[in-house]
N, C-alpha and C positions, 0 to 999 in steps of 0.2 A: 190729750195725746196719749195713747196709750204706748208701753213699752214692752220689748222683747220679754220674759221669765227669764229667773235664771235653770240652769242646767244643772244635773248634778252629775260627778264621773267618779267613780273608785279610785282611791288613789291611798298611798300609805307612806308617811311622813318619816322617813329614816335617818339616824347618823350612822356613814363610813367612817372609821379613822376620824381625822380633824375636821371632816367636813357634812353637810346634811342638805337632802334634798329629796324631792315628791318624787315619787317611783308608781311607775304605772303599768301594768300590765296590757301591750299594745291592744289586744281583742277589748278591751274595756273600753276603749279612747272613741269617741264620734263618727264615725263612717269615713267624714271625709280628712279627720286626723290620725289616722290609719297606714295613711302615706307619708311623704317625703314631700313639703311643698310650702308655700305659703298659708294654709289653712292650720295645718300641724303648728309651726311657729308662733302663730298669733294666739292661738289656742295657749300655748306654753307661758308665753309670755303675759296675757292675763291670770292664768293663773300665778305665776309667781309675782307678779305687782309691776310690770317694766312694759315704757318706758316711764322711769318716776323722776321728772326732774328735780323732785325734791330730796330725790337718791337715798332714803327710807324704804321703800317699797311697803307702803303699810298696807294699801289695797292689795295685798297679796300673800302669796305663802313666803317672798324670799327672805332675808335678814339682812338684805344691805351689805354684804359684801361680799368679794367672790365664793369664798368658801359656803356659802349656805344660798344661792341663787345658780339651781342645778336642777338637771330636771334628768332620770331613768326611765325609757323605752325597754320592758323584759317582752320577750314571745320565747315559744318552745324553739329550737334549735330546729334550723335547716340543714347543720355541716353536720358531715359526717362526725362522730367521735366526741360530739358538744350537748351538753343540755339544755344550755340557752342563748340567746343571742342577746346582746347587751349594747347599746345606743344611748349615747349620754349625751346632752346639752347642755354647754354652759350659757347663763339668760344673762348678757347685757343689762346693768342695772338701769343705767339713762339714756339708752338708744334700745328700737325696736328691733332688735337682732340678738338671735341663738345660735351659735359658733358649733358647730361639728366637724372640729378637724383633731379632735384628740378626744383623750380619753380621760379619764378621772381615777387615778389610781387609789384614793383614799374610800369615794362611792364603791371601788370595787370591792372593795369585803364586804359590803352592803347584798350584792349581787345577786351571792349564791343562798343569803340566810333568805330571802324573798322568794326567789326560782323554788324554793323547798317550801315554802306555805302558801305559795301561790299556785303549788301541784304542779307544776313547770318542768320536775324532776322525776324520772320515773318512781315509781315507788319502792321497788327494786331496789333501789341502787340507794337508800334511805337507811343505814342499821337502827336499829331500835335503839343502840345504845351505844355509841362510839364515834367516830368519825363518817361525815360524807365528802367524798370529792365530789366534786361539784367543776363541769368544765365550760369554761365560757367559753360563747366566742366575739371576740370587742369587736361589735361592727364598726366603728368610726374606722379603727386601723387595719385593720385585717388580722388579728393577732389572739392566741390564744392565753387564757388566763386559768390557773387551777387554786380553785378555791377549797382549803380544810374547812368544815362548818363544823364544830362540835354537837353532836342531838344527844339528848336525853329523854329514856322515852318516849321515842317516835318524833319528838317536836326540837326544833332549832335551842340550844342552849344559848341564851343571850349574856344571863351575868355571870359573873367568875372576876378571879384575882390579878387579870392582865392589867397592867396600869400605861396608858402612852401618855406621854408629854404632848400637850394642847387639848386632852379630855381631862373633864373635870374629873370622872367617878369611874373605877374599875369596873370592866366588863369580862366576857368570854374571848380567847384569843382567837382571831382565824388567820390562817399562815395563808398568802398569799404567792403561789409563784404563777411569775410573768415567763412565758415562751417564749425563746427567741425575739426579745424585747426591741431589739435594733427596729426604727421605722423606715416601713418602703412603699409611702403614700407617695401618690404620684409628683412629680417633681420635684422629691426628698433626693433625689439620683438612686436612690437603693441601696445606699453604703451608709452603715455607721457613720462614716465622717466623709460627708456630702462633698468634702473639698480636696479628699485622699488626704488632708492632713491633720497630723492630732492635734497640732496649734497653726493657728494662722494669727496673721498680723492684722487685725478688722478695722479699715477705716472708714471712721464716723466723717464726716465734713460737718465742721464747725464744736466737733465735741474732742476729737483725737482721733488716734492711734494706739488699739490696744491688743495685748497679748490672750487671744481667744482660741477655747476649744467647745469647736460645733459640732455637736453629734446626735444625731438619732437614735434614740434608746430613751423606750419610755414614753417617752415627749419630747419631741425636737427640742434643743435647750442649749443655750450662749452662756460658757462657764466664763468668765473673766476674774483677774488678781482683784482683791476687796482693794488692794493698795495703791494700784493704778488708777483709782474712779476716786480715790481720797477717803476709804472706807476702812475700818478695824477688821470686819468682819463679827462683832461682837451687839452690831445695832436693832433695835428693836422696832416695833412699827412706828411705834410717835417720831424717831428720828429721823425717816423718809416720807412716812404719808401725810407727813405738816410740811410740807418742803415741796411746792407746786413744781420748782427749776429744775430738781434732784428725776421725779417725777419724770417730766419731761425729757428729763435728759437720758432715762434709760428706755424711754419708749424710743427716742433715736435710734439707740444702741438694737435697739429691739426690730427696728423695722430695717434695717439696714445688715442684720443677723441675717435674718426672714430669706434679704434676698442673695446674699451669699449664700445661704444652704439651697438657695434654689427653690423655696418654699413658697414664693410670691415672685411675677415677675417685674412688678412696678412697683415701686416704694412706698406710694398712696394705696397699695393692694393692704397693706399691714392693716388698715384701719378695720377692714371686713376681716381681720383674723385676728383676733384680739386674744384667743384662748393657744396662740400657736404662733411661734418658738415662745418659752419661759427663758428670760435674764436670771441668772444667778450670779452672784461673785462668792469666791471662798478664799479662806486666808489657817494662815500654820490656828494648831491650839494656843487657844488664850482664857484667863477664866474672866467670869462673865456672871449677869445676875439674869436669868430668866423671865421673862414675863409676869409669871405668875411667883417671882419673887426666891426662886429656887436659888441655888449656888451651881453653877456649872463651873467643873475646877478642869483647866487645860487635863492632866490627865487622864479626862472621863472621856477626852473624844480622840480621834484622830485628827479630825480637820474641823471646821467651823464654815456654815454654806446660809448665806441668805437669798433668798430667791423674790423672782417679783410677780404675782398672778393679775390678771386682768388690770393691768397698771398701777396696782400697791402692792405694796410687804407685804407677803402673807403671814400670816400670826406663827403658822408651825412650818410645814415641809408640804408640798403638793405631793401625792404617793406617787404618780409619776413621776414628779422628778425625783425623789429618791431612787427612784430606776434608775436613773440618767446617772444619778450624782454614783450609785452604787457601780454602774459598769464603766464609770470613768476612771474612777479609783480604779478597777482592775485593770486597767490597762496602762503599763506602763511610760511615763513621758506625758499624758496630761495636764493639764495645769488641776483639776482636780486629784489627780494622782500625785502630784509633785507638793501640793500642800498639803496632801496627807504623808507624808516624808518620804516618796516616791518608791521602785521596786515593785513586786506583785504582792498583788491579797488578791482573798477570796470572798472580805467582809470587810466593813468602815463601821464605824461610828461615829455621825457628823452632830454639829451643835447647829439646833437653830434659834427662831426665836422664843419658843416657848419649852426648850428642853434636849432630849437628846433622841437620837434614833438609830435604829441598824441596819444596814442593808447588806447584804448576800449575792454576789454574784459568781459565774464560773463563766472566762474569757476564754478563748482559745483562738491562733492565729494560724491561718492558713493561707498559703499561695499569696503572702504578705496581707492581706486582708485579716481584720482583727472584727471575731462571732461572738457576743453572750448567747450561751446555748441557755439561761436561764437568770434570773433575777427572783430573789426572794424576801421577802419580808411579812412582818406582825402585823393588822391590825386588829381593831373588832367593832361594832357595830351593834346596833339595837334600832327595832319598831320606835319608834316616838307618839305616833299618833297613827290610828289607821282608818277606816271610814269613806266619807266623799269629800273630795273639792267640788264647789262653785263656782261658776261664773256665769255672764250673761250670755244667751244665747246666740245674741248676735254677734259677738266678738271673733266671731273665726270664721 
């Protein structure tokens, strides 16, 4: 019996921030993964190893957890005013589905060092020796993002002395700001806070009644008290993703979020949106030991925020929702704002699980309605591996 070959496509293996995934340059991808559809997906999804029931993903590029089972679509920019257009997939580790209803804030510093050595970028607009902005534009949201890429010498600066908490080894910084971050995907209602309110009362059937703020910014995203769910605020992965009940009990919370913000209209819809709304709880400063064994001492932060991605802890902070959690805090009356000891700012610094982080935002409130005209933050990013993926031919 003979078998299909396999194929070979361009593709260059990157870490964003805390997270790392295969980036592809769209004109390089298959004829018929080119588009939007069933071909494209399965294409994806062999390439990263999913579905793996053995939830490994070793037949693939992913690494088994959400943070590194990610997949970038770049093309040169259609909008006016943008250099590139940016399409992110999150891949489903044990089911055959790729989630494009959000974005990947952590992938986006990845964005712009790629657009720039993938010639994506005019030349132009590259200094030989200083900074490039670099302006995307997030196709999942509709939303623009301006990436700082440091160059030296014509080519992308990758290493340098920036250190974040959940990378092992210092890199190059690239400062991140997010436009108008608020999301106005369809059925989000178009407002920051889908419900006019900055908390609402969210009830779960069979799990409670809890003190919730849903907002759009970043990444749609369900802030809840750590103390209400029976949580410190101070917990690490092993204390939720060994805990199948725990688990479950915030995918409730989750899909029951979803359809209060209006994000799904049926409850069973949540299972197809698995990358959208993110669960967070945050609680006042407390200190804490790190993941990777550091001392986090209450007054290194403001607030403390554990969030939950594709149905576990995430190790550090998803860079959207540090959006989220940044223009929450700015707005006064929040439950993210009120555990950071309420009032205005224009900046947080939250504990998570693997350290600390800072986000930047500027609120402003009109005709009672509350705008982030912008959201900013650090990260940085490096090539890991560049060359082709394989897969079989016949897979898509």
């Amino acid at each position: 019996m003979a078998f299909v070959a396999q194929i070979k496509i361009p593709a260059t293996y990157m870490r964003g921030g805390t997270s790392k995934g295969v980036f592809f340059n769209l004109q390089d991808l298959p004829e018929a993964a080119q588009l939007p559809g069933a071909a494209r997906d399965a294409l994806l999804l062999r390439v990263i190893g999913s579905p793996d029931p053995y939830d490994k993903q070793i037949d693939g590029m992913g690494g088994a957890t959400s943070s590194t089972s990610k997949m970038v679509i770049l093309s040169k920019s259609i909008k006016a005013d943008h250099d590139v257009d940016y399409l992110f997939g999150q891949v489903a580790i044990d089911k055959a589905f790729v989630d494009w209803s959000g974005n990947c804030g952590n992938l986006s510093a990845a964005v712009g060092s790629f657009a720039i050595s993938s010639g994506l970028v005019d030349a132009e607009r590259i200094p030989h020796n200083g900074v490039a902005v670099v302006r995307i534009w997030q196709a999942n949201i509709g939303k623009s993002i301006i990436a700082h890429v440091p160059i030296t010498e014509g080519a992308v600066q990758e290493t340098g002395d920036f250190e974040l908490d959940g990378v092992t080894f210092p890199a190059a910084e690239v400062q991140l700001e997010f436009l108008d971050p608020a999301a106005d995907e369809e059925g989000a209602g178009g407002s920051m806070f889908p419900t006019g309110n900055l908390v609402d009362d969210l009830e779960v059937p069979g799990v409670g009644t809890f003190k919730a703020t849903l907002i759009n910014a970043g990444i749609p995203t369900i802030f809840i008290n750590a103390a209400d769910l029976g949580y410190r605020g101070t917990e690490l992965q092993g204390e939720l993703n060994g805990d199948p009940k725990a688990l479950a009990m915030f995918e409730t919370i989750r899909a029951h979020g979803a359809l209060r913000m209006g994000l799904i209209e049926h409850l069973d819809q949540a299972a197809q949106r698995q990358h959208t709304p993110k669960v967070a709880f945050v609680a006042a400063p407390a200190d804490y030991q790190a993941s990777s064994g550091k001392a986090v001492k209450a007054e290194d932060v403001d607030l403390l925020v554990r969030a939950l991605s594709m149905g576990k802890l995430h190790h550090a902070m998803m860079g959207t929702a540090a959006v989220a959690i940044g223009t929450a805090a700015a707005i006064p009356g929040t439950l993210v704002n009120l555990a950071a000891g309420g009032g205005e700012r224009s900046a947080v610094r939250f504990g998570h699980p693997s350290g600390t982080l800072r986000v930047g935002a500027e609120a402003i409130q009109a005709n009672g309605e509350w705008r982030v005209v912008k959201a900013i933050m650090s990260r940085s990013a490096r090539v890991l591996m560049e060359g082709w993926v394989r897969v079989p031919g016949d897979s898509f």
